[in-house]
DSSP file (Angstrom, degrees, kcal/mol; ACC not computed):
  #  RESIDUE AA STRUCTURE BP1 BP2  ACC     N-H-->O    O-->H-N    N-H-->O    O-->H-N    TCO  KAPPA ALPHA  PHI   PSI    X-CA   Y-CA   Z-CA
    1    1 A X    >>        0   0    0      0, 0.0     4,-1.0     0, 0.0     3,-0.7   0.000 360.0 360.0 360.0 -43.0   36.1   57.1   -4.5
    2    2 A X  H >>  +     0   0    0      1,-0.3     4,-1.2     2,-0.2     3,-0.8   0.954 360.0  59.3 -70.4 -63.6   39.4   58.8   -4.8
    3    3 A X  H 3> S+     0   0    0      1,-0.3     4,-0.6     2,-0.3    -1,-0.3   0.642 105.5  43.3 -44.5 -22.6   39.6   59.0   -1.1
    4    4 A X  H <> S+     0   0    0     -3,-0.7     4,-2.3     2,-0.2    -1,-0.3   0.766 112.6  52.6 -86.5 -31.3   39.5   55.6   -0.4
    5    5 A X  H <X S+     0   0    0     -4,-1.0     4,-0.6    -3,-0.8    -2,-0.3   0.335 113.5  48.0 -97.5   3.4   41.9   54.8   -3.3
    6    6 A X  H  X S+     0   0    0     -4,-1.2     4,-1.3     2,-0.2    -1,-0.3   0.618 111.4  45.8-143.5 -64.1   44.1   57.5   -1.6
    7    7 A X  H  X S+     0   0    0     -4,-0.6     4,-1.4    -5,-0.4    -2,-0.2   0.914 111.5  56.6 -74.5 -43.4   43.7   56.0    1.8
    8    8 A X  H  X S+     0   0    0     -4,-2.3     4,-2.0     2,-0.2     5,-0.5   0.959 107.4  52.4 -13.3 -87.0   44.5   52.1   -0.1
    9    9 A X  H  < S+     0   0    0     -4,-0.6     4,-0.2     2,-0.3    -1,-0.2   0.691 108.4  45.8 -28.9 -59.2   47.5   53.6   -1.2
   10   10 A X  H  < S+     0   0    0     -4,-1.3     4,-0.3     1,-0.2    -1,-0.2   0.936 113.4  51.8 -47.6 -74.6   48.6   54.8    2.4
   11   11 A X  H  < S+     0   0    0     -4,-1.4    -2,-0.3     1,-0.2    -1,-0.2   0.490 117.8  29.4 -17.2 -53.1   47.8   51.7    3.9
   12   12 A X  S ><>S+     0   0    0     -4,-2.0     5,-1.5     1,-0.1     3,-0.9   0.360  86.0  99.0-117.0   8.5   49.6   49.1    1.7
   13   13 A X  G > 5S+     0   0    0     -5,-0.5     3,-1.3     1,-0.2    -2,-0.1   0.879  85.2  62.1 -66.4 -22.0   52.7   51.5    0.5
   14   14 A X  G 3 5S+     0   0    0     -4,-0.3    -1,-0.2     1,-0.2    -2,-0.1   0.817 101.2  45.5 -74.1 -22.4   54.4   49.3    3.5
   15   15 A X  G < 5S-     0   0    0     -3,-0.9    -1,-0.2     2,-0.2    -2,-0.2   0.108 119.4-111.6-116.6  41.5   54.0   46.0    1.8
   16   16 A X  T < 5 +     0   0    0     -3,-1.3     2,-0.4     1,-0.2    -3,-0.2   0.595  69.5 143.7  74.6  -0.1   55.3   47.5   -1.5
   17   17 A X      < -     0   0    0     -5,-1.5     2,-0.3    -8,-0.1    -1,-0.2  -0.757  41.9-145.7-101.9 169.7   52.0   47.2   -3.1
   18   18 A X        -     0   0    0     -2,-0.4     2,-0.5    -5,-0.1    -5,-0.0  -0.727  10.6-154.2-105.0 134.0   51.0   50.2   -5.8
   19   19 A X        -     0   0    0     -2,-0.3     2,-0.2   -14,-0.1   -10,-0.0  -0.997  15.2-164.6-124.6 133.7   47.4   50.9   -5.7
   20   20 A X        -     0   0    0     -2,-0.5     2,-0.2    47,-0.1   -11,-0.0  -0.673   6.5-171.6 -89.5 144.7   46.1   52.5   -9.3
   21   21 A X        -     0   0    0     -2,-0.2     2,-0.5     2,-0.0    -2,-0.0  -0.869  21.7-144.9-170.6 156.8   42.8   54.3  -10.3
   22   22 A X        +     0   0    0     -2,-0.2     2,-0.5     1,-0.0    42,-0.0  -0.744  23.0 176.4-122.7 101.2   41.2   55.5  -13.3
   23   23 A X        -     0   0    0     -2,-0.5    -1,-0.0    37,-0.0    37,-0.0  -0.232  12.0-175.2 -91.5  48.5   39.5   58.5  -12.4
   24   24 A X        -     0   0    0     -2,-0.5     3,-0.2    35,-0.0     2,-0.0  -0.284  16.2-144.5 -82.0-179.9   37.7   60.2  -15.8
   25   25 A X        -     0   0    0      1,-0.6     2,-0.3     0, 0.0    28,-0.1   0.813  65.1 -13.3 160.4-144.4   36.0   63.2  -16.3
   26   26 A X        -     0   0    0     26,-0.3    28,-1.0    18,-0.1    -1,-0.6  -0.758  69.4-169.6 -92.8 140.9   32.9   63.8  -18.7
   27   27 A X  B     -a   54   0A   0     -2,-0.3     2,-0.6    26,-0.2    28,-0.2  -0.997  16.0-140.6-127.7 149.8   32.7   60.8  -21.0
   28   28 A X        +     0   0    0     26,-2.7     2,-0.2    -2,-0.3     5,-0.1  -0.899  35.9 144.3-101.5 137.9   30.5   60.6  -23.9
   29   29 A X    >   -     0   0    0     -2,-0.6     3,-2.0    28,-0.1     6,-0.1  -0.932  65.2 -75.9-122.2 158.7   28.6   57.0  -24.7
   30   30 A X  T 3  S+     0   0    0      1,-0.3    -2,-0.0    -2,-0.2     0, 0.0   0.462 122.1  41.7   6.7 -64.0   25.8   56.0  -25.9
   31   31 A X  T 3  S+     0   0    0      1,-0.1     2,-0.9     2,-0.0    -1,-0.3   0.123  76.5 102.9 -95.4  22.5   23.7   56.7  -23.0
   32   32 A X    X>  +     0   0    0     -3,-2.0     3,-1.5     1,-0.2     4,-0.6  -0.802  39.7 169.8 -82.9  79.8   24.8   59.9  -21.8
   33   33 A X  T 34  +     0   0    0     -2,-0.9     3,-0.3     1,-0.2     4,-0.3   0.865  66.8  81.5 -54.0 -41.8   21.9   62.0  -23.1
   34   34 A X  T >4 S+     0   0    0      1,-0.2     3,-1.1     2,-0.2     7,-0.3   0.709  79.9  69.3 -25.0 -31.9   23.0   64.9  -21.2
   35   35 A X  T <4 S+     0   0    0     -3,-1.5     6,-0.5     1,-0.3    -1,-0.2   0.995  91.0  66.4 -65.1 -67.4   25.6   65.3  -24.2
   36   36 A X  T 3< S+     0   0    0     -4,-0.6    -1,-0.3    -3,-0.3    -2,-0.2   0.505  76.9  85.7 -27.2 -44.8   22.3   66.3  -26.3
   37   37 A X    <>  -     0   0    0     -3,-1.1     4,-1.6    -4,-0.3     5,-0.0  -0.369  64.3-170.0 -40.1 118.9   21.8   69.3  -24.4
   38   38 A X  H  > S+     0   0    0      1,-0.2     4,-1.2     2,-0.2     5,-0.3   0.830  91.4  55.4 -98.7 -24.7   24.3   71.8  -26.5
   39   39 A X  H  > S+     0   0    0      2,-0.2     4,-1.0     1,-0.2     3,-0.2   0.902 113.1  42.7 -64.4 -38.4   23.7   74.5  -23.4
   40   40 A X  H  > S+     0   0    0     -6,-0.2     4,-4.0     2,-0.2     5,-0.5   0.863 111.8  49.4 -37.0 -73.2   25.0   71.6  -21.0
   41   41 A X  H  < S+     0   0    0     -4,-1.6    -1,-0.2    -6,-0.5    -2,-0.2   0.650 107.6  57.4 -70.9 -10.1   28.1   70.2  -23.2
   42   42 A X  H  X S+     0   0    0     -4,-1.2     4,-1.0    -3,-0.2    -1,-0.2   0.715 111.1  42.1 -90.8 -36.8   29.4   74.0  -23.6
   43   43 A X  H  X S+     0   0    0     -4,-1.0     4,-1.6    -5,-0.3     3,-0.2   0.941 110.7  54.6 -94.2 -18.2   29.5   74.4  -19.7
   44   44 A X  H  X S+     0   0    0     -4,-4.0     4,-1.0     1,-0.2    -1,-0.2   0.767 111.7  52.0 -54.5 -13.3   31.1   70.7  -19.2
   45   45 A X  H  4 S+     0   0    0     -5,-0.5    -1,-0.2     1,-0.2    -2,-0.2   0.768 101.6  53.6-101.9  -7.4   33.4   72.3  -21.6
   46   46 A X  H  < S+     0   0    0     -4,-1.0    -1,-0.2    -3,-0.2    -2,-0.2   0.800 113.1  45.5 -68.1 -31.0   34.0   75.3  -19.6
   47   47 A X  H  < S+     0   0    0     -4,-1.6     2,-0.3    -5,-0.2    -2,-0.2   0.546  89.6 101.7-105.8  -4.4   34.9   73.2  -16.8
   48   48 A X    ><  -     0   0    0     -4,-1.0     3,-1.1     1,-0.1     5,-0.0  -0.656  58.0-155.4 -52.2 100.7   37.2   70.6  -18.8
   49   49 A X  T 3  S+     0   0    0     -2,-0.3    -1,-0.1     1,-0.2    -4,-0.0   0.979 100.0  44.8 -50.2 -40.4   40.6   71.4  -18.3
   50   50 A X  T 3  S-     0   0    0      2,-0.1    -1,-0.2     1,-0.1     3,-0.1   0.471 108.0-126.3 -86.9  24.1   41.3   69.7  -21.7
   51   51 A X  S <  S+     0   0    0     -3,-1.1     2,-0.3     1,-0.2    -1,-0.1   0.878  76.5 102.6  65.2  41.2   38.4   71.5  -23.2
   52   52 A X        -     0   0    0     -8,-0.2     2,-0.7   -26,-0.0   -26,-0.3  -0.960  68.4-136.8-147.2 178.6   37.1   68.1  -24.2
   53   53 A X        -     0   0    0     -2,-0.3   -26,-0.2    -3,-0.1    -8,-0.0  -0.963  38.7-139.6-125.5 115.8   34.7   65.3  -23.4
   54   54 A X  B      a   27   0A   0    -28,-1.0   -26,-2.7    -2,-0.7   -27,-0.1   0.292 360.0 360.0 -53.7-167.0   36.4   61.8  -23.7
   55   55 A X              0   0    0    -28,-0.2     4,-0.8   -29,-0.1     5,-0.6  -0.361 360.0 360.0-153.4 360.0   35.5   58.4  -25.1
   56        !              0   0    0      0, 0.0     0, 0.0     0, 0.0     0, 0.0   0.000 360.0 360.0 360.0 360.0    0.0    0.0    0.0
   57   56 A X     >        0   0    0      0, 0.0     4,-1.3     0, 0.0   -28,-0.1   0.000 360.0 360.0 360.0   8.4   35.1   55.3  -23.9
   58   57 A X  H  >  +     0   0    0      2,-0.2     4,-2.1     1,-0.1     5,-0.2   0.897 360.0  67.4 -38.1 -58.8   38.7   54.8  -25.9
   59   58 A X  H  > S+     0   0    0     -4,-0.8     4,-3.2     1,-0.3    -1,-0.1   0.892 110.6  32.0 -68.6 -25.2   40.2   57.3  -23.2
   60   59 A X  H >>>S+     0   0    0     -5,-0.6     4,-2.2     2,-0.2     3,-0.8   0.953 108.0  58.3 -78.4 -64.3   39.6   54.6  -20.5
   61   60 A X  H >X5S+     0   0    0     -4,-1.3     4,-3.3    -6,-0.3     3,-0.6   0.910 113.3  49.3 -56.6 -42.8   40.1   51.5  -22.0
   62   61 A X  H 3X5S+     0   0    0     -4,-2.1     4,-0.8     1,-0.3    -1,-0.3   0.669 110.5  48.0 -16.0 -57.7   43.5   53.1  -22.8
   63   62 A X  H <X5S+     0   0    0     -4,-3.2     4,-1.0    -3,-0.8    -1,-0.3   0.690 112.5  48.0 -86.3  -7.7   44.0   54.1  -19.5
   64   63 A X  H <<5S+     0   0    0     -4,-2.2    -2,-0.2    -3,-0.6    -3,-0.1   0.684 111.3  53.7 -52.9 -47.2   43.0   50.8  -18.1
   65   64 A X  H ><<S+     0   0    0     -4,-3.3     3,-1.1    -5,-0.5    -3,-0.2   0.911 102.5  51.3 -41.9 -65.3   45.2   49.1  -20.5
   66   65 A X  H 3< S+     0   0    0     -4,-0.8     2,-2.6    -5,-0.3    -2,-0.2   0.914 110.4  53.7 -78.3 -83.2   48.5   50.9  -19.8
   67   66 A X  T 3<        0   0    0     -4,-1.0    -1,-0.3     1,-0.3    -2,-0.2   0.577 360.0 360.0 -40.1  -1.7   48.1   50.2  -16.1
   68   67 A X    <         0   0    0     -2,-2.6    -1,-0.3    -3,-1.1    -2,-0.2   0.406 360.0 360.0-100.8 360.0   47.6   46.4  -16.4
């Protein structure tokens, strides 16, 4: 995904438009059971740089401020 949005980018930076993307991480909702697993969520948290698992806050947020 990033790679296209990366190539997008490339591609229209001549007609001056900005391409955005919302790229996240681990998030926890509702239906991410994985989370239940406490051996699981300790190595997503190993591998977090901000040693954290977002919400579905941390998006709409970042969704937000780009619109």
């Amino acid at each position: 995904m990033l790679r296209d949005h990366c190539r997008w980018a490339q591609e229209l930076a001549a007609r001056s438009v900005t391409v955005n993307a919302v790229a996240p991480g681990p998030i926890a909702w509702p239906e991410s059971g994985f989370l239940a697993d406490a051996a699981v969520q300790a190595e997503i948290l190993r591998r977090t740089p901000l040693q954290r698992i977002g919400g579905v806050d941390d998006i709409a947020q970042a969704v937000y401020f780009l619109l």
